[in-house]
C-alpha atoms as a printed R data frame, in Angstrom:
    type eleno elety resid chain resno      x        y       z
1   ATOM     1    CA   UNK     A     1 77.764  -86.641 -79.234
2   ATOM     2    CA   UNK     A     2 79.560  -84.605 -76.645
3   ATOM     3    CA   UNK     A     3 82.820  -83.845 -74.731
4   ATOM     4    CA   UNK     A     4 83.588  -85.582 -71.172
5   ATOM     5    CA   UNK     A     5 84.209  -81.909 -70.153
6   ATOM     6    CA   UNK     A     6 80.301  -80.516 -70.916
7   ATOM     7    CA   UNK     A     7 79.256  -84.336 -69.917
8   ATOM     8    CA   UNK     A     8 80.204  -83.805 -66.553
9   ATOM     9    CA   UNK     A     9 78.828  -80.308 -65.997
10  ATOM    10    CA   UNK     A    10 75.284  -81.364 -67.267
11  ATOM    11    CA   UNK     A    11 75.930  -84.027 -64.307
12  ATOM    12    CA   UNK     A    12 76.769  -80.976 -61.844
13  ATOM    13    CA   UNK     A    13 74.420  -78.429 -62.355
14  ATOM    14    CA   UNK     A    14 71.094  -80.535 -63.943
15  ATOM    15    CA   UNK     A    15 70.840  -83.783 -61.545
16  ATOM    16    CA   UNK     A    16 69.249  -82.308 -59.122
17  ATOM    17    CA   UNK     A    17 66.656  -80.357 -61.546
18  ATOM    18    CA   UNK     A    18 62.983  -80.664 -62.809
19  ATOM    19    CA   UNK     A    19 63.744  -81.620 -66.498
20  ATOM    20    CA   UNK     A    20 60.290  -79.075 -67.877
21  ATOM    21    CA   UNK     A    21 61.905  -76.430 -65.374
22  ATOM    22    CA   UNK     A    22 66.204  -75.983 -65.332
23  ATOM    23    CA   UNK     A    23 68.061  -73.686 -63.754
24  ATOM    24    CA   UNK     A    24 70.303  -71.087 -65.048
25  ATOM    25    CA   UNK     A    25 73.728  -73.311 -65.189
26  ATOM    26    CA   UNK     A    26 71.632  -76.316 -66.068
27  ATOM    27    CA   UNK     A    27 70.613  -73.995 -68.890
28  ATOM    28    CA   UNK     A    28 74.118  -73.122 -69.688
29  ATOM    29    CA   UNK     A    29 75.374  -76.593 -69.622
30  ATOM    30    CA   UNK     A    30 72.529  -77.712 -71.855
31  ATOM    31    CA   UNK     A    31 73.330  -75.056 -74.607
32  ATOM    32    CA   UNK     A    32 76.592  -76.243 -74.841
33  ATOM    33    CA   UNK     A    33 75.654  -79.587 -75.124
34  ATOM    34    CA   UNK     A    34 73.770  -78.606 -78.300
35  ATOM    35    CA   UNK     A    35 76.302  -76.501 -79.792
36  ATOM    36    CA   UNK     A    36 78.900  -79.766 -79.124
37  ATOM    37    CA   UNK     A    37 76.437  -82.377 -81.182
38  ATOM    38    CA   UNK     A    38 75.881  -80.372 -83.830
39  ATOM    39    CA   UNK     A    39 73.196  -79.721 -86.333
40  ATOM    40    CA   UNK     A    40 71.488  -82.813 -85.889
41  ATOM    41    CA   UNK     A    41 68.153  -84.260 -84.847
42  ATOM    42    CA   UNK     A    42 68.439  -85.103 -81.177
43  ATOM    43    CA   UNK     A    43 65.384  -87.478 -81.257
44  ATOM    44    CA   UNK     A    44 66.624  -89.631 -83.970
45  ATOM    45    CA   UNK     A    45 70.650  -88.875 -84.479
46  ATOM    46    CA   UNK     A    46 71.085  -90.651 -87.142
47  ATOM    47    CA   UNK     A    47 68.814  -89.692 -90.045
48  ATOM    48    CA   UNK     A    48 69.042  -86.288 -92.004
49  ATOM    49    CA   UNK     A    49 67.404  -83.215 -90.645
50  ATOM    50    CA   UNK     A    50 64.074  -82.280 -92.673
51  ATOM    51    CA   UNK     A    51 65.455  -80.691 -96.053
52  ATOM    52    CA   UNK     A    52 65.737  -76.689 -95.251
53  ATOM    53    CA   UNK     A    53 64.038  -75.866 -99.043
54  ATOM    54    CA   UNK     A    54 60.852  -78.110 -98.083
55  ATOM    55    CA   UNK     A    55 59.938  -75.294 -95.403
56  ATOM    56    CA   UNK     A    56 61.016  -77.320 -92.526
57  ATOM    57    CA   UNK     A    57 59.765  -76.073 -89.310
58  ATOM    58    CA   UNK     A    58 61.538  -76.493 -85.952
59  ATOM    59    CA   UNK     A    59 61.147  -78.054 -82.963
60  ATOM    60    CA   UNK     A    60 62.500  -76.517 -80.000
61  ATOM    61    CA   UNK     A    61 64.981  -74.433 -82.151
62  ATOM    62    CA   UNK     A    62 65.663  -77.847 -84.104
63  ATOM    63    CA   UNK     A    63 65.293  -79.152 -87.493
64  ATOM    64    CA   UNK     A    64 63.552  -82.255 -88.190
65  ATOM    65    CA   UNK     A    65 64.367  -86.032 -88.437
66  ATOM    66    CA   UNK     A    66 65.497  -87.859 -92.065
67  ATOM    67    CA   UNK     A    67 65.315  -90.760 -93.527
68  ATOM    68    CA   UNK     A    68 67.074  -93.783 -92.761
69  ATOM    69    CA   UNK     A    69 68.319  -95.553 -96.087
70  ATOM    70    CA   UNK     A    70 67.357  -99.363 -95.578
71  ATOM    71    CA   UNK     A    71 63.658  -97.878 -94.889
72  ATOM    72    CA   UNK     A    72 62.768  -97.647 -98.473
73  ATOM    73    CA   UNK     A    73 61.003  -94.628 -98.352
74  ATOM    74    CA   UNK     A    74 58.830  -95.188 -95.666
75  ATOM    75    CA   UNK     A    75 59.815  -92.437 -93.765
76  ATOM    76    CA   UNK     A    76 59.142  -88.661 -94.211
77  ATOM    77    CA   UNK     A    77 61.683  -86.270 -92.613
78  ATOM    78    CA   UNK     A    78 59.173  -83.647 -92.468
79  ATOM    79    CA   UNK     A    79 56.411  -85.521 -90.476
80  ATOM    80    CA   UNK     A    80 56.157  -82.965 -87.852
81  ATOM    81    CA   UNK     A    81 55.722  -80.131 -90.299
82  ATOM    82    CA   UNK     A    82 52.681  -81.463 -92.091
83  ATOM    83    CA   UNK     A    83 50.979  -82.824 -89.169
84  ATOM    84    CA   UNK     A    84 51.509  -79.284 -87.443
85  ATOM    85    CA   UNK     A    85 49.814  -77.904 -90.804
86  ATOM    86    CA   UNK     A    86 47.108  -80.417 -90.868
87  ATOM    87    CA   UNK     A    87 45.687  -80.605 -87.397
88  ATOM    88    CA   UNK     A    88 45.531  -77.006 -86.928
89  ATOM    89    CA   UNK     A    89 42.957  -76.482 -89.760
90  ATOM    90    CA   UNK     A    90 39.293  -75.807 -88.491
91  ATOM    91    CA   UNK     A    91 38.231  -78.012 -90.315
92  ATOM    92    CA   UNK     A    92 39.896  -81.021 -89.011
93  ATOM    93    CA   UNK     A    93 39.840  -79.484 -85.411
94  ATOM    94    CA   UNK     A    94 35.784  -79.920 -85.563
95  ATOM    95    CA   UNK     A    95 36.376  -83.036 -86.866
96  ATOM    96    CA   UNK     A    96 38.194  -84.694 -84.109
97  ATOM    97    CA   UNK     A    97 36.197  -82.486 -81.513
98  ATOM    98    CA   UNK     A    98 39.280  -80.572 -80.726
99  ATOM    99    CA   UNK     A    99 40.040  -77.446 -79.387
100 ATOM   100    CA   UNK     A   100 36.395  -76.569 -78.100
101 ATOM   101    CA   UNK     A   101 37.568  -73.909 -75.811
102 ATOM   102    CA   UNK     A   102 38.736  -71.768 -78.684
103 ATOM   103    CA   UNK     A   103 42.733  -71.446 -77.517
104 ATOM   104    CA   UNK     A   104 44.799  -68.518 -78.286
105 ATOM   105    CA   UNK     A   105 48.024  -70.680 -79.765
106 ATOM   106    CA   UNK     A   106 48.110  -73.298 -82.289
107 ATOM   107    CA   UNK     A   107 48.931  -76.870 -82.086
108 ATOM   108    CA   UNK     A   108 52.220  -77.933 -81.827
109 ATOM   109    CA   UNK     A   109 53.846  -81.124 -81.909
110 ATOM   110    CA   UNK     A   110 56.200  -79.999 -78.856
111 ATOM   111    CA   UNK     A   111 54.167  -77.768 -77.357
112 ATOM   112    CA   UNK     A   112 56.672  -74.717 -75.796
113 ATOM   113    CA   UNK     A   113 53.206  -73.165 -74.119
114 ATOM   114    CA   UNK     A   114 52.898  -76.078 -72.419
115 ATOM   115    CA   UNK     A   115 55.945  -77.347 -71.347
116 ATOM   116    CA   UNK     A   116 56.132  -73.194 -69.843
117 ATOM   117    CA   UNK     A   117 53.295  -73.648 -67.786
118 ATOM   118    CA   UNK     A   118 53.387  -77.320 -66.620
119 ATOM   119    CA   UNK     A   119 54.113  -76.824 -63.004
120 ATOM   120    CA   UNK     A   120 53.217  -79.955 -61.427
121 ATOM   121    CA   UNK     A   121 55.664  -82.169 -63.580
122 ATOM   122    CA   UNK     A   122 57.342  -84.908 -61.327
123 ATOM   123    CA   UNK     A   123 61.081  -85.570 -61.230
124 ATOM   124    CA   UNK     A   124 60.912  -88.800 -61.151
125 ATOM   125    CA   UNK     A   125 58.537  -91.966 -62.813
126 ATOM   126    CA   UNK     A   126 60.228  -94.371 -60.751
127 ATOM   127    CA   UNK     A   127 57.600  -94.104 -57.538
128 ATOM   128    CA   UNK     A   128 54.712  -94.150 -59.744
129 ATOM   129    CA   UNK     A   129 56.282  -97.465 -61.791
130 ATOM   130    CA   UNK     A   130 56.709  -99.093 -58.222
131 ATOM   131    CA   UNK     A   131 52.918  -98.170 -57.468
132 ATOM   132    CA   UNK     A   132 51.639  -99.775 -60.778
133 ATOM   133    CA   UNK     A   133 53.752 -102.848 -59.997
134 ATOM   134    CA   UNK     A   134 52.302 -103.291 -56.650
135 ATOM   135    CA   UNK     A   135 49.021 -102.966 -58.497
136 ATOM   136    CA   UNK     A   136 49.827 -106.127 -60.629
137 ATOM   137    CA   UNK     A   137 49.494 -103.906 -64.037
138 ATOM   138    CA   UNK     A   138 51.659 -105.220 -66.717
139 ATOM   139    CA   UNK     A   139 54.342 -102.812 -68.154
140 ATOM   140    CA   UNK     A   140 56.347 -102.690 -71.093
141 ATOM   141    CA   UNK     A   141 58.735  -99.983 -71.373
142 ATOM   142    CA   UNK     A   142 60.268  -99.539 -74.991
143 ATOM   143    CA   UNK     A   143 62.694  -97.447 -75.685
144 ATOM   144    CA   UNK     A   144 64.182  -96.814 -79.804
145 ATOM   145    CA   UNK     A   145 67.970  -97.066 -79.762
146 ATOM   146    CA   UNK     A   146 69.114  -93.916 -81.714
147 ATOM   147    CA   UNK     A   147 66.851  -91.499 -79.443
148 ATOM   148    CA   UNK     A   148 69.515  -89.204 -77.660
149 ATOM   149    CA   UNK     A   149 66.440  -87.344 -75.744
150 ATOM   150    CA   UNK     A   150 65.233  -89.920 -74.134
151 ATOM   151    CA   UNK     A   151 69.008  -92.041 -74.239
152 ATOM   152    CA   UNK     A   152 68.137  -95.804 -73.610
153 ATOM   153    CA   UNK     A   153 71.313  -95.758 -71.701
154 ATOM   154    CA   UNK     A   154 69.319  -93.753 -68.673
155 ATOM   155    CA   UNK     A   155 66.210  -96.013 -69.128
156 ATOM   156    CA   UNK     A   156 68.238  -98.838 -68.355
157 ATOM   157    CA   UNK     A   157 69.950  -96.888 -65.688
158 ATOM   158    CA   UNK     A   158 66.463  -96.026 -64.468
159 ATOM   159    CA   UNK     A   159 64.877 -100.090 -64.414
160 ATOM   160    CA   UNK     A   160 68.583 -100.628 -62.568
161 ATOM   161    CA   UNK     A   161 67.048  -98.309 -60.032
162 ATOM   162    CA   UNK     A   162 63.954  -99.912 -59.421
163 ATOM   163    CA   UNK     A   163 66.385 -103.335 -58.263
164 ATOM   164    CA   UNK     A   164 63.312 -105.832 -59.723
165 ATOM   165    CA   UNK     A   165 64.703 -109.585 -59.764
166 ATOM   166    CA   UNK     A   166 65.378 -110.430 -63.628
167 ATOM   167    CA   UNK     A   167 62.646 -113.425 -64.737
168 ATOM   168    CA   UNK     A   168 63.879 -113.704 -68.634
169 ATOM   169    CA   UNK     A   169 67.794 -112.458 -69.264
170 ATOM   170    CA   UNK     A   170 68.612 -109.860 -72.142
171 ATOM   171    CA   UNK     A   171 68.374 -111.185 -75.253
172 ATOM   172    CA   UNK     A   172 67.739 -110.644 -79.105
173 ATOM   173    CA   UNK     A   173 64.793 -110.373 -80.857
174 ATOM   174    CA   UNK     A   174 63.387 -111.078 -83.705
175 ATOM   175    CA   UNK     A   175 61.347 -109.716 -86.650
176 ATOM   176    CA   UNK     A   176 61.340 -113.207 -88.812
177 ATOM   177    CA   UNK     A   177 65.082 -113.327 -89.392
178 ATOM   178    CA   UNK     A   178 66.236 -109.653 -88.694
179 ATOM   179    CA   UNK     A   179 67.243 -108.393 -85.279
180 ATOM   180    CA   UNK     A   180 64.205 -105.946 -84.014
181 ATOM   181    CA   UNK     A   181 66.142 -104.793 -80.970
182 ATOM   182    CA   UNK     A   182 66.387 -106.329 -77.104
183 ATOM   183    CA   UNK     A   183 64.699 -107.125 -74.450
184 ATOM   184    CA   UNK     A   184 64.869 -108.342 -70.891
185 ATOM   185    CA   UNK     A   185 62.013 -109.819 -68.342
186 ATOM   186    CA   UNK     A   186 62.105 -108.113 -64.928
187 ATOM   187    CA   UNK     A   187 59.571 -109.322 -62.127
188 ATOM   188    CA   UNK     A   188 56.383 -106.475 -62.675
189 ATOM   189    CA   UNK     A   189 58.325 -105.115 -65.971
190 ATOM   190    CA   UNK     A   190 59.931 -106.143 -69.249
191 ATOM   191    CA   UNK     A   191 61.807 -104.178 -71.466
192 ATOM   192    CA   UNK     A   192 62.186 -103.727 -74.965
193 ATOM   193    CA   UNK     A   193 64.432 -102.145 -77.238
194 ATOM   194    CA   UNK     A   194 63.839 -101.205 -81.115
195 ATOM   195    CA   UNK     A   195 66.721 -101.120 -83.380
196 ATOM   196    CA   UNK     A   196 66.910  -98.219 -85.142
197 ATOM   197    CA   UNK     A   197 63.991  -96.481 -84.075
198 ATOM   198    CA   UNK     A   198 64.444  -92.733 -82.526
199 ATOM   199    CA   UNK     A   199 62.139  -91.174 -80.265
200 ATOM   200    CA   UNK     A   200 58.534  -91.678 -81.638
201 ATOM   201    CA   UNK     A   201 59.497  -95.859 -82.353
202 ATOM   202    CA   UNK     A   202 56.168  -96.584 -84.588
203 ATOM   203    CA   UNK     A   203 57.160  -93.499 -86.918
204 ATOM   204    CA   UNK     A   204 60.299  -95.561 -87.405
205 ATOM   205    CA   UNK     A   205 60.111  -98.631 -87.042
206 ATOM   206    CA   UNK     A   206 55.723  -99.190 -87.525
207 ATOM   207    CA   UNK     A   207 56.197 -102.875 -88.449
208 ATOM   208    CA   UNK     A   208 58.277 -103.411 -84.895
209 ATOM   209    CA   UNK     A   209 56.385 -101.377 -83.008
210 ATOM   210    CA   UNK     A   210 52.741 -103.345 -84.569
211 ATOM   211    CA   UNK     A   211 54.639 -107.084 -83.018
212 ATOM   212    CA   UNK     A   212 55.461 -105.209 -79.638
213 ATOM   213    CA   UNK     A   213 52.158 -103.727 -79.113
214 ATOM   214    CA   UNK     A   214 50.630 -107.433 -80.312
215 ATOM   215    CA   UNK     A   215 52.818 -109.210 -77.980
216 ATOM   216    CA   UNK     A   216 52.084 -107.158 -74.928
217 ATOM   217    CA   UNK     A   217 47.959 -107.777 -75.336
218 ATOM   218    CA   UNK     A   218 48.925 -111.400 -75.686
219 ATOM   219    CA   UNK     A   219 50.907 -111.204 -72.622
220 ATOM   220    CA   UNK     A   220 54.157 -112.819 -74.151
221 ATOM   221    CA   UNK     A   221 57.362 -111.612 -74.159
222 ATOM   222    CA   UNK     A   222 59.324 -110.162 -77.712
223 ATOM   223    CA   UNK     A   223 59.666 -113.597 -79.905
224 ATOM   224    CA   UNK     A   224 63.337 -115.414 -79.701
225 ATOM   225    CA   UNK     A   225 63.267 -116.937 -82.992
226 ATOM   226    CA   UNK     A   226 61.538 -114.466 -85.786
227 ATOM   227    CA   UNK     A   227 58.437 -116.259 -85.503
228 ATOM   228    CA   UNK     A   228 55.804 -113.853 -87.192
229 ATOM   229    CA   UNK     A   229 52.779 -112.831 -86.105
């Protein structure tokens, strides 16, 4: 989505930042970034952008995510605008016993207020992953494949990191006969991929994300051969 050239100066002037707090040239590197990819959505790079005459709303300064074409209309592009519209009406606020307190700003599905003021937000997951392995918790990290926000290239880069021994190799699998994405087995960890899928994977992909979310309360690993649940 980018040059080598802009690649390498996010690398020089945002490794060593908090990702909810940059600094100036991390800042500058990271505009250019966005001017390089283009008027796309970042959290889902390869589906239209919410169509501009349905009153599209941004997030962080970007339009929305589209449709991919083998979902057969599943998918609204515009999903963050109506549920920004619907959940800040009174009426559904008392409903779901929300917003009490009376706040000053309205609900947001990326909320800009509070990634401002969020000062306690940790560089890095990987000491708190270690901790909930030593705790013998099971984790499953997914991770949709056309997400460019959270890349599954630096997941896997991250796992790498955390130097587990590998209990089940990476492999395909399957939803009945269709590829649903990857996976691999680490000691305390497994991870899954879902192909296709952007940022928010059961928005995409619900059907996928329903057999990994069944699998992991059965305790069994993404199914080999399309069996379906």
């Amino acid at each position: 989505l980018i040059s080598d050239v802009t690649y390498r100066l996010l690398e020089a002037t945002c490794v060593h930042d908090n990702i909810e707090h940059t600094s100036l040239p991390c800042n500058g590197a990271y505009d250019a970034a966005t001017a390089e990819q283009g008027d796309i959505d970042p959290y889902s790079i390869y589906t239209p952008t919410c169509n501009q005459t349905s009153s599209s709303t941004t997030r962080k300064n970007r339009r929305l995510k589209g449709r991919y074409p083998w979902m057969r209309g599943s998918y609204d592009p515009c999903t963050d605008r109506h549920s920004t519209v619907y959940y800040n009406r009174p009426e559904v606020q008392r409903a779901l016993h929300a917003n009490v307190t009376g706040i000053n700003y309205t609900w947001a599905t990326c909320s800009d207020t509070i990634n401002t003021n969020w000062g306690d937000s940790t560089k890095s997951m990987l000491p708190i992953y270690k901790e909930l392995i030593a705790a013998g918790l099971r984790i499953r990290v997914f991770n949709g494949d056309t997400d460019s926000v959270v890349p599954l290239t630096a997941t896997r880069y991250s796992i790498d990191a955390l130097d587990l021994p590998t209990v089940v190799s990476w492999y395909p699998w399957y939803d009945k006969r269709e590829v649903g994405g990857w996976s691999q087995v680490y000691k305390g960890l497994t991870l899954v991929t879902v192909r296709g899928a952007g940022h928010e994977v059961p928005l995409h992909r619900p059907r996928q994300a329903l057999m990994l979310f069944q699998h992991f309360l059965r305790g069994k690993p993404m199914p080999k051969n399309g069996t379906v649940v």
